[in-house]
N, C-alpha and C positions, 0 to 999 in steps of 0.2 A: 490491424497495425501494419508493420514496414517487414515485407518479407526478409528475414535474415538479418533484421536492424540489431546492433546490440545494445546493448544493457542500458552504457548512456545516451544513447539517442532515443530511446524508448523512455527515460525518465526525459530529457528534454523536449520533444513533442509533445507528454501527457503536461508537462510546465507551460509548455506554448500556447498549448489550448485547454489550459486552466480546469485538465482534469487530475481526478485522484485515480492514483498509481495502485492498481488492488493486485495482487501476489503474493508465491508460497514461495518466491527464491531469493534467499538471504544477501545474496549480491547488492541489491537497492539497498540493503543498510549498510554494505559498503561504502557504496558509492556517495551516500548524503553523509555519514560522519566522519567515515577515512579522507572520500574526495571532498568531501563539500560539496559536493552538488548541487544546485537550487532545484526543487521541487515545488508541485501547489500542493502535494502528499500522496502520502503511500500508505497502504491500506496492507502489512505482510501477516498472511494467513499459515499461522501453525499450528495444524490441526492432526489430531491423530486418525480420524476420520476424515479420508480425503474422494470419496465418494462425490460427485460433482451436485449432487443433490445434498445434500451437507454440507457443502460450500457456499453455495448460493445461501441455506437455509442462515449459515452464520453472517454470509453479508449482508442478506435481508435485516437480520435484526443490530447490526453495528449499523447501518444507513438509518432505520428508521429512529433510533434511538439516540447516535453518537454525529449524525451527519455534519452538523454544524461547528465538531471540534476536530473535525479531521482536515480543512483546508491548511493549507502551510503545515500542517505535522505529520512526525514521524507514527504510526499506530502498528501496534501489535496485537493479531484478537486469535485466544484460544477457543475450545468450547467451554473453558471457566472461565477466561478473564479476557477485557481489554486496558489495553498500556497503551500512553499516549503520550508520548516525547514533545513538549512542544519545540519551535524551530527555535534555536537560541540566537 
């Protein structure tokens, strides 16, 4: 990414190139409901288990299962649940 870039220029790049936003820092839900921001989505990980192999292992299975409900929305995935905001 953009050395030092912040928050919202790191959500507007991953919008420009029509990727999804995956992270554990609750600022991007700032940013999209407080600011509005446009997004293509964001993928925020709260996980109690934050072991970088347990993160992946949770993204692994939201991508191969949830992939197709994540563009334009907002997703939250625990290790019990994912919540998926759609963009209003």
């Amino acid at each position: 990414m953009i050395p030092q870039a912040d928050d919202d220029e790191i959500l507007e790049l991953a919008r420009a190139e029509q990727r999804i936003l995956i992270t554990n820092d609750k600022d991007f839900g700032e940013l999209v409901f407080r600011g509005g921001l446009e997004h293509h989505g964001v993928l925020l990980l709260r996980l109690q288990d934050e072991r970088p192999s347990h993160r992946v292992q949770i993204v692994d299975f939201v991508m191969k299962n949830h992939a197709d409900r994540l563009a334009g929305n907002f997703a939250v995935a625990t290790e019990k649940s994912l919540r998926i905001r759609a963009k209003s």
